[in-house]
C-alpha positions as CSV (number, residue, x, y, z in Angstrom):
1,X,61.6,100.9,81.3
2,X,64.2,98.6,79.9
3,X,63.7,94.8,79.7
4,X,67.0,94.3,82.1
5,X,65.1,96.4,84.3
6,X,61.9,94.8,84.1
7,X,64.0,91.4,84.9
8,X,65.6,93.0,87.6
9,X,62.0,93.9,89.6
10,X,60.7,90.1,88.9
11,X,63.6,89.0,90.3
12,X,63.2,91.2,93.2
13,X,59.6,90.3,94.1
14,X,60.4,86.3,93.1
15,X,63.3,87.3,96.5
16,X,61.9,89.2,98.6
17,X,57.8,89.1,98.7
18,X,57.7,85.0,97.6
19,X,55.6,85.4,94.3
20,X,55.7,83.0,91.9
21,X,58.1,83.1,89.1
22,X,55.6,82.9,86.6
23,X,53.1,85.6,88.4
24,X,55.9,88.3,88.2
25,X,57.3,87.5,85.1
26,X,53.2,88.3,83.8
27,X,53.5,91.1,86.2
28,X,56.5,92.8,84.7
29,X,56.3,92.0,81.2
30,X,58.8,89.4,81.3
31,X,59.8,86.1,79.9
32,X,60.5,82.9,81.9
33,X,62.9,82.2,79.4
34,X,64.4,86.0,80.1
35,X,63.8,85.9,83.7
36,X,65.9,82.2,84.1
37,X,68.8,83.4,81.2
38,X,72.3,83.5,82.5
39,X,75.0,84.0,80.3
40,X,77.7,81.9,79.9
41,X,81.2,82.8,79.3
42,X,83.5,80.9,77.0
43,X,87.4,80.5,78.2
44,X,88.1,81.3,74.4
45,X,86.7,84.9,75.0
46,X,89.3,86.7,76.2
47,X,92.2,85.1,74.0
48,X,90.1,86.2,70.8
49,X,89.7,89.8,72.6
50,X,93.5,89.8,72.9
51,X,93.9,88.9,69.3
52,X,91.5,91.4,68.0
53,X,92.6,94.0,70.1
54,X,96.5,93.5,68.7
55,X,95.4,93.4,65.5
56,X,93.6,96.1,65.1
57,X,96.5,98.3,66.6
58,X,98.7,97.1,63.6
59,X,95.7,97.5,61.1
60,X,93.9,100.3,62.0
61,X,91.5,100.9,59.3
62,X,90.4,97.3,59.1
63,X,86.8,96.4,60.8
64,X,85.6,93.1,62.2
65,X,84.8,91.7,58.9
66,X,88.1,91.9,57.6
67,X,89.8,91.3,60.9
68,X,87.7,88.4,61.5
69,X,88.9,86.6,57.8
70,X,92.4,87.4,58.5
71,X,92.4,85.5,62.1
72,X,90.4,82.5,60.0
73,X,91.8,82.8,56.9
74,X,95.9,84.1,57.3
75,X,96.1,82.7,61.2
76,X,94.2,79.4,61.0
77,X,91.6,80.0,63.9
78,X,88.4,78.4,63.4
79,X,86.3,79.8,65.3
80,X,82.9,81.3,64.0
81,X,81.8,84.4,63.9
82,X,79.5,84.7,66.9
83,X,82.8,83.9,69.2
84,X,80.6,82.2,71.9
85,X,80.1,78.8,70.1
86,X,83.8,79.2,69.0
87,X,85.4,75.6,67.8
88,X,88.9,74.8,67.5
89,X,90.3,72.4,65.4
């Protein structure tokens, strides 16, 4: 059994039969800190996806290493490379 899944039947008994967070997350195998995580989505996300996405149609042999120093390096976008905590100067 996956983790998601294991997440998925805490969060089903925390629901539906009133158990402690804590009890099912022991019960399942779980984290808190798994059970409580929600992604966040950054705005920036879907322009970099965009960017990517067109330049790898013009460079098609080029992987996200190189296509990553080109946006930073050629284009002038600061953003790291984990694209989540992206900054932009």
């Amino acid at each position: 059994m996956t983790p998601s899944q294991r997440r998925e039947l805490a969060e089903k008994a925390v629901a539906q039969r009133g158990v402690s967070i804590a009890l099912a997350c022991r019960t399942f195998g779980v984290s808190e800190t798994c059970f409580r995580y929600s992604p966040k989505r950054n705005v920036d996300n879907d322009e970099i996806a965009d960017l990517l996405l067109g330049l790898v149609k013009v460079k098609k042999t080029w992987g996200f290493g190189l296509c990553f120093l080109h946006m930073r390096n050629v284009q002038g976008h600061r953003w790291n490379h984990k694209l989540e905590n992206s900054v932009q100067r």
